[in-house]
C-alpha positions in Angstrom: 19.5 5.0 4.1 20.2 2.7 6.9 20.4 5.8 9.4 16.8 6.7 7.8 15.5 3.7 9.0 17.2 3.6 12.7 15.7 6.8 13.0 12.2 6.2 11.6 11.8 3.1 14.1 13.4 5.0 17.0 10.0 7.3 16.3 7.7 5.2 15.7 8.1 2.0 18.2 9.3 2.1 21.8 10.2 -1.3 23.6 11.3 -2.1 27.3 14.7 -1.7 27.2 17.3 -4.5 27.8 18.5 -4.0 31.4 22.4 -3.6 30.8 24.3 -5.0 27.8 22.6 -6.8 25.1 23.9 -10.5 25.1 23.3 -12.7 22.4 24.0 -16.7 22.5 26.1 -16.5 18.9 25.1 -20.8 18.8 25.2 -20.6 14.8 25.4 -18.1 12.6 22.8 -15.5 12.5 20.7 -15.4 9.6 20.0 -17.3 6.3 21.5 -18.3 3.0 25.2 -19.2 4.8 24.0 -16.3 7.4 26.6 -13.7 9.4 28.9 -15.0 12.1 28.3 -12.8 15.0 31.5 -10.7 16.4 32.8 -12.3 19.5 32.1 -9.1 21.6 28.4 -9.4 21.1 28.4 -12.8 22.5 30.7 -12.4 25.0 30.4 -8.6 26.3 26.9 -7.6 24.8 25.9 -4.9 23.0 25.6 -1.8 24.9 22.5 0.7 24.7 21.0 -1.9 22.3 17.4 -3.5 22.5 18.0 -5.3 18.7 21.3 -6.2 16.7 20.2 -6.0 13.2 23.3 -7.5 10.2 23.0 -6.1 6.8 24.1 -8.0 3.8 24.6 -7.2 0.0 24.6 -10.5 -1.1 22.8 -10.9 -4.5 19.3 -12.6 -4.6 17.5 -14.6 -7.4 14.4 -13.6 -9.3 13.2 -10.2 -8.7 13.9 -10.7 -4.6 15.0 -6.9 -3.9 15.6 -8.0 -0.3 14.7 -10.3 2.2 15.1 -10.5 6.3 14.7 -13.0 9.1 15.3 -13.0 13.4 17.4 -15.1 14.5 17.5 -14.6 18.1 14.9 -14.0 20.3 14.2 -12.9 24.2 12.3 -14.8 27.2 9.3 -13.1 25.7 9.9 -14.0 21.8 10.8 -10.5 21.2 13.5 -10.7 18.4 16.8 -9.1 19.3 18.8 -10.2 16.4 18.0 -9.9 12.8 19.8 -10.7 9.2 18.4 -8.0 6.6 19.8 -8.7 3.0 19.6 -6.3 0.1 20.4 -6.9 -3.5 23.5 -5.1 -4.5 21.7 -4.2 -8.0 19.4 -2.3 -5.6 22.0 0.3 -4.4 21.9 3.2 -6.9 21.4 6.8 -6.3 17.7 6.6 -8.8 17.1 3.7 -5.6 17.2 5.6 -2.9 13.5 6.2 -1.8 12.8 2.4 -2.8 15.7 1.4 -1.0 14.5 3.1 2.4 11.1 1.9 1.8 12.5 -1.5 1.3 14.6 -1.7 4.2 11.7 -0.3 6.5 9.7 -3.4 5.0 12.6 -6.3 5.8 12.9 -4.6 9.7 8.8 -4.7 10.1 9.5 -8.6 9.1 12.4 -8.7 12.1 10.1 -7.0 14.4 7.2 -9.4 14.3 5.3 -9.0 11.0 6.4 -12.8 10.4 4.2 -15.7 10.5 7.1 -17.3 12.9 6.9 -14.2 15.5 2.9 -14.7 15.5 3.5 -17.9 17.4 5.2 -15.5 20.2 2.6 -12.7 20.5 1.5 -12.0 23.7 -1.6 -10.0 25.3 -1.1 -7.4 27.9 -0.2 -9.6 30.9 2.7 -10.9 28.7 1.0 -14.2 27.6 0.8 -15.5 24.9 -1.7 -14.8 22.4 -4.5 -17.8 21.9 -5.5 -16.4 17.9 -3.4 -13.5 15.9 -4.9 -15.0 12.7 -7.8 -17.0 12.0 -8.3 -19.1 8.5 -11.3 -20.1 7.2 -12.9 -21.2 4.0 -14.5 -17.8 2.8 -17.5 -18.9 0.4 -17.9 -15.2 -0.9 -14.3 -14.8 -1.9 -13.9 -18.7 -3.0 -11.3 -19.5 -1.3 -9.2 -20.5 1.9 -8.6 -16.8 3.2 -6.6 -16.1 6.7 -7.3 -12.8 8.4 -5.3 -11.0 11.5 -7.5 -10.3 14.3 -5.3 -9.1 16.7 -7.6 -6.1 18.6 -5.8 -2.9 17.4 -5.6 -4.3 13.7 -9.1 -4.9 13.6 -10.1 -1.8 15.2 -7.7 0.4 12.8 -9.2 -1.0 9.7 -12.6 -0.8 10.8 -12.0 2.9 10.9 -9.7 2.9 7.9 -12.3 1.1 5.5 -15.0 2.6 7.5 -16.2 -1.3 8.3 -18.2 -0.9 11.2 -20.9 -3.9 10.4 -20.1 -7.6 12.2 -19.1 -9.0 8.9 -15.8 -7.5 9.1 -13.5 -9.8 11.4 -10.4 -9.0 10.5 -7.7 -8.1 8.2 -6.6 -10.1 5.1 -2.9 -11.7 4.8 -1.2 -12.5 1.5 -2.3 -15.6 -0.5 -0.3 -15.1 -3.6 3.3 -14.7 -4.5 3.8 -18.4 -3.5 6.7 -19.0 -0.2 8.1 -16.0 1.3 5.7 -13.7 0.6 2.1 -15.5 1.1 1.2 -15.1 4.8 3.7 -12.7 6.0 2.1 -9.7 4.0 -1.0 -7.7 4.1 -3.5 -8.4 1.0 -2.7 -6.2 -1.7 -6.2 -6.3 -3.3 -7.4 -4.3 -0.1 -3.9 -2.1 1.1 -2.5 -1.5 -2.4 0.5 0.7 -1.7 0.7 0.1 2.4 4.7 -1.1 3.0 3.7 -4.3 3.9 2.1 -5.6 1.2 3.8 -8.4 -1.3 5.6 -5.6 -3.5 7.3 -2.1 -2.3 7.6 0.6 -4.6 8.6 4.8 -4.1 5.1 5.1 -2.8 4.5 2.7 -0.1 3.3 4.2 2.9 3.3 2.6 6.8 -0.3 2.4 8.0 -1.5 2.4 11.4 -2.8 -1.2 10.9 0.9 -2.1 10.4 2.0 0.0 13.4 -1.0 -2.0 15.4 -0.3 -5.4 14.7 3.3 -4.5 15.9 2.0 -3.3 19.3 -0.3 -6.0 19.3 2.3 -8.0 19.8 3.0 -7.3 23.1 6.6 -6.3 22.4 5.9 -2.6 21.1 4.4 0.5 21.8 3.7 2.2 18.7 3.8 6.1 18.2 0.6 6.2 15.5 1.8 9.5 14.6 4.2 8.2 12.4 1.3 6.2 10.1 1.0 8.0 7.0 -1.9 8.4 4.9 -3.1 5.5 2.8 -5.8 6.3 0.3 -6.4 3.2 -0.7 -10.1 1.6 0.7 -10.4 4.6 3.0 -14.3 4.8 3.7 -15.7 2.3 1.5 -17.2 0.2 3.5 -17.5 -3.3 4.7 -18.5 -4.9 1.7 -14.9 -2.9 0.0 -12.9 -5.3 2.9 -14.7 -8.7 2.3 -15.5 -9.1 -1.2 -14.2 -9.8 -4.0 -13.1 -6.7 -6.7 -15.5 -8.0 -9.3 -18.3 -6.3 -7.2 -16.5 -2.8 -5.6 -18.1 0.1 -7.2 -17.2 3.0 -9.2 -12.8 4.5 -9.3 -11.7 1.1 -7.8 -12.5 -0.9 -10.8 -12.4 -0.8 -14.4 -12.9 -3.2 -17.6 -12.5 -3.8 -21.2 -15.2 -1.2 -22.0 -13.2 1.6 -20.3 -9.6 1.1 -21.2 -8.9 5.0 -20.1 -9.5 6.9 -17.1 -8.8 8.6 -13.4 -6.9 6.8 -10.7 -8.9 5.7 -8.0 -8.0 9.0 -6.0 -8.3 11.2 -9.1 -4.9 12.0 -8.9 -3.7 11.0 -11.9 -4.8 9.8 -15.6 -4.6 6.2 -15.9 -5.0 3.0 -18.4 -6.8 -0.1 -17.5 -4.4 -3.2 -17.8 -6.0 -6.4 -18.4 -3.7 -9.1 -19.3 -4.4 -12.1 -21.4 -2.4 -15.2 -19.7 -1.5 -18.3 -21.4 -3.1 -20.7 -18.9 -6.8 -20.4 -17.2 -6.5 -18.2 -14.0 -8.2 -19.4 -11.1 -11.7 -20.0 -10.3 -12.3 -16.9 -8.0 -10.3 -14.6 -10.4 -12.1 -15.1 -13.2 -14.0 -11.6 -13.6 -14.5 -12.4 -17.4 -15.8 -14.5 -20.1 -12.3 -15.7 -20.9 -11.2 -17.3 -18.2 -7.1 -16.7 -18.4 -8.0 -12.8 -18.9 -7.5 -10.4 -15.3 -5.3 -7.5 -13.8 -1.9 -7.5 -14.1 -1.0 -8.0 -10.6 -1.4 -11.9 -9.1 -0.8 -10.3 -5.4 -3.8 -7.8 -5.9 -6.2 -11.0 -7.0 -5.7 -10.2 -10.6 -8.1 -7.3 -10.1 -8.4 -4.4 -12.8 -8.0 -0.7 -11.6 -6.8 2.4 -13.2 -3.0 2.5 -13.2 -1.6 5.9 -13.4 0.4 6.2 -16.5 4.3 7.5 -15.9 3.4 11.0 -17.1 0.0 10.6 -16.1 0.0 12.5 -12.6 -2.2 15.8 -12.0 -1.1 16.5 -8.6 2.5 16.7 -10.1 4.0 20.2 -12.2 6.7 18.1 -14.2 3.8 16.0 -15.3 2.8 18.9 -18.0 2.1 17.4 -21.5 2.2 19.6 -24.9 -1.9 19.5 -24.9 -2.1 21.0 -22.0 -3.2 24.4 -22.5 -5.4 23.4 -25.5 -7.5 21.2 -23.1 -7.4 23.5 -20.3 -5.5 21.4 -17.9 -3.2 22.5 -15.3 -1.7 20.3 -12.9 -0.3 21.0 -9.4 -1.0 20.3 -5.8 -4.8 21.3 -6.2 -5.6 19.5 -9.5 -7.5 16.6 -10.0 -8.7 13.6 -12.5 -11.4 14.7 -14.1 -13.9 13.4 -17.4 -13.7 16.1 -19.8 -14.2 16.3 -23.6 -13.5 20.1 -23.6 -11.0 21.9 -26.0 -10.3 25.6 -26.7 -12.4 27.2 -29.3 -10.2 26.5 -33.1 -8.8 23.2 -31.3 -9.8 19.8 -32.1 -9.5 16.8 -29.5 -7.0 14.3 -31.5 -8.1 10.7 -31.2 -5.1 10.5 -29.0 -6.6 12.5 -26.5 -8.1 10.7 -22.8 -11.8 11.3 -22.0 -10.5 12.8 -19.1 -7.9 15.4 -17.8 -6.7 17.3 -14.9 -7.9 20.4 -13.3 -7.7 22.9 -10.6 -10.6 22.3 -7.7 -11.2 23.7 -4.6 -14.5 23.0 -2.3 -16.0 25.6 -0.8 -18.4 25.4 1.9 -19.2 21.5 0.7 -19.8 22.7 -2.8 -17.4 21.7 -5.5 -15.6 24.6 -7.8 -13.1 24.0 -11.0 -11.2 26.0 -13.1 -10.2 26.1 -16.7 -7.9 28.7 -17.6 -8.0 30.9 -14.3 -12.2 31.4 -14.8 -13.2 29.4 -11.4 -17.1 27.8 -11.5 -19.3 25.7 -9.4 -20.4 22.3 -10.0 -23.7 21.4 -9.8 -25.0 19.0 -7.4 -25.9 16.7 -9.9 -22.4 16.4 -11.2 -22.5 18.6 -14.6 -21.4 19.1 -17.3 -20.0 22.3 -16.7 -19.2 24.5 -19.8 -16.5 27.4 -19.8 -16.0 30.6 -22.4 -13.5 30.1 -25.1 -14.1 26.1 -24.6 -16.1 23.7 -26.5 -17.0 20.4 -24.7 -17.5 20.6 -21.4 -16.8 18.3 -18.3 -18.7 16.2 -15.6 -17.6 16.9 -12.7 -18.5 15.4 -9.1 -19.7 17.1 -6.1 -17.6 17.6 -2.4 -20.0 15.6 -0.2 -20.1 12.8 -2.4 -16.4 12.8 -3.2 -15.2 13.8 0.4 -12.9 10.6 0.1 -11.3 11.1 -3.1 -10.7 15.5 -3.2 
C-alpha cells in the first residue's frame, strides 16, 4: 500500500525539485508521540533523488484514531520535506487494504499542506506568502462560527463542483466537529460527504479537485487534476446546497421521521434513514426537530439525516442480489438505479418487509428516460409516471433524464 501511495502522488503533484541531495537538520526527533530519530545519513549525506522523507509508524493509537501524520521539517519556502505518518497496527489486515490506501493518501495530504500549521506558509505565485487561505466569520444562516478556505483554485473548483456561481458563495467550509485533530484541518463533511479529506475515511473516499487545488494553492505544488476522481456528492445543486444548513436542501439529500426508507442520494443504492435519539440536547443549529437531542447519526456531517445505503442495499452492485429480486422485478448491475416502486409479479404479494422502492435497469435516450422490468424496456413520461408493465401489478414513479441529469 505504501508503493500505491508513492505512486499516486508521483501522478498527481509535481514540486521543484531539491537541487542535489535532500538534507535534513535531524535537531530532534521527527514526529510526534516519542517521534522517529532520523538515520545519520539523512542528516549528514542527504537523501538522494528526494523532494520529501516521509517515516511510517505502527504504533497503536487510542479511540478510533486509524492513523494520524504531522511535518516536521520544512524548506526556505515552508514546503514540508519531512513527515511522521503513523498507522494503527489493528488497521493492517488483508479485509483493510482499500481503507488502508485511502487512509494513508489522507495522513500524506495532511504532510503536504492540508494542515492548519502549513496554511501559515502558503504562498501566492511570486512565492509570498499568502495574506488569507481561510477566513472565519460568524455565519447567521448556519448559526454558528464557520471558517471557509478561499484560496483561488478552491473556490473556483467548488463553484463548478456545486454549481455555486452567485456572490454568496465565498469559499469552502473546514471541519467544526470531531473536537482537536480533526476540526480545522478537514473539509466539512455535511457538504463533501465521501471526499478523502473529510473528518472520516472509508473504502469509498475519493480525492476531489478541490483537495488537489488547495494543494497547488499553496504555492508548493503543481497538481495533475486528472487524477481527481468523481465526487457525487453536492455536484450541481446550487449555492444555497454550499451555504445552508441541511434542514433546508431539497429532495434525495435529506430525509426524516416520515420516510424512514428509501434511495441514496445518487440512486444507487436502497437506503434507511438513521436518526438517532442522544442522551443530552444537541446544539442549537442542529436541532432539525421537535426534540431537541434527536439528529443524524454523524456529528462531522452536522448531525444531518440522509439516506444511508444499507450493506446489501446497492443497485449498481451484482453480488447485491436479494431472494425478492425477481418477484419485484429488480435487477441490479452497472446500469440499475434506485427507484420508488410498489410493483410485484402477477400471484406475488409485496411482504410488509418489502422497501417502497427498488432497483432497476435505465438507460436515457435522446434526454428521455427508459426502464426495464424483466427485459420489456419502456419510457417514462415526462411528468415522472407511474409506469406499469405486463405480468406486474403496481407500478413505479419514475423520474425524467433532464431533470435527473445529476443523479443517472
Amino acid at each position: 500500500a505504501l508503493g500505491q501511495t508513492v505512486e499516486w502522488f508521483r501522478k498527481a503533484l509535481a514540486v521543484e525539485p531539491v537541487k542535489g541531495n535532500l538534507r535534513l537538520s535531524g535537531y530532534s526527533a521527527c514526529g510526534q508521540d516519542g517521534g522517529v530519530q532520523l538515520p545519520h545519513a539523512y542528516i549528514e549525506d542527504g537523501v538522494a533523488n528526494a523532494d520529501l522523507v516521509l517515516l511510517v509508524t505502527t504504533r497503536p493509537t487510542t479511540g478510533n484514531t486509524l492513523a494520524w501524520a504531522v511535518a516536521c521539517e520544512r524548506d526556505q519556502w515552508g514546503r514540508a520535506i519531512a513527515g511522521h505518518v503513523n498507522v494503527a497496527p489493528r488497521h493492517l489486515t488483508a479485509e483493510a487494504e482499500t481503507l488502508l490506501s485511502a487512509t494513508l493518501i489522507h495522513e500524506v495530504m495532511h504532510v503536504l499542506g492540508f494542515d492548519p500549521h502549513a496554511f501559515t506558509h502558503f504562498r501566492d505565485e511570486r512565492k509570498r506568502r499568502r495574506d488569507q487561505v481561510t477566513v472565519q466569520a460568524l455565519d447567521e444562516k448556519l448559526g454558528r462560527m464557520v471558517t471557509r478556505v478561499v484560496l483561488p483554485r478552491v473556490v473556483m473548483h467548488s463553484r463548478h463542483h456545486y454549481g455555486a456561481f452567485s456572490q454568496n458563495f465565498s469559499g469552502l467550509e473546514l471541519e467544526d466537529g470531531g473536537g482537536r485533530g480533526t476540526s480545522g484541518s478537514h473539509w466539512e463533511k455535511r457538504l463533501l460527504m465521501n471526499e478523502i479529506m473529510t473528518g472520516s475515511v472509508d473504502t469509498r473516499s475519493v480525492v476531489s479537485k478541490m483537495t488537489l487545488a488547495l494543494l497547488e494553492d499553496s504555492g508548493w505544488y503543481q497538481a495533475n487534476y486528472s487524477m481527481a476522481e468523481h465526487l457525487d456528492w453536492g455536484r450541481n445543486q446550487g449555492t444555497e446546497f454550499a451555504i445552508s444548513p441541511c434542514n433546508s436542501w431539497k429532495g434525495a439529500y435529506r430525509c426524516n421521521t416520515t420516510q424512514l426508507s428509501g434511495c441514496t442520494y445518487n440512486r444507487e443504492a436502497e437506503g434507511y434513514c438513521p436518526i438517532v435519539s442522544y442522551s443530552g440536547d444537541l446544539p442549537k443549529w442542529a436541532q432539525y426537530f421537535p426534540q431537541a437531542n434527536k439528529g443524524g447519526q454523524s456529528s462531522l456531517a452536522d448531525y444531518c439525516t440522509y439516506f444511508v445505503a444499507y450493506s446489501d442495499g446497492s443497485c449498481t452492485d451484482v453480488n447485491s442480489a436479494r431472494a425478492p429480486d425477481r418477484m419485484l422485478g429488480e435487477v441490479r448491475g452497472s446500469n440499475s438505479r434506485c427507484m420508488a416502486s410498489t410493483l410485484v409479479r402477477t400471484g406475488f404479494v409485496r411482504g410488509s418487509m418489502t422497501q417502497g422502492n427498488g432497483c432497476y435497469q435505465h438507460r436515457c435516450t435522446n434526454n428521455s428516460l427508459e426502464v426495464a422490468v424483466d427485459g420489456v424496456w419502456k419510457s417514462c413520461p415526462e411528468s415522472g409516471g407511474p409506469v406499469q408493465f405486463p405480468g406486474f401489478n403496481g407500478g413505479f414513479c419514475c423520474l425524467w433524464c433532464i431533470k435527473s441529469s445529476s443523479v443517472l
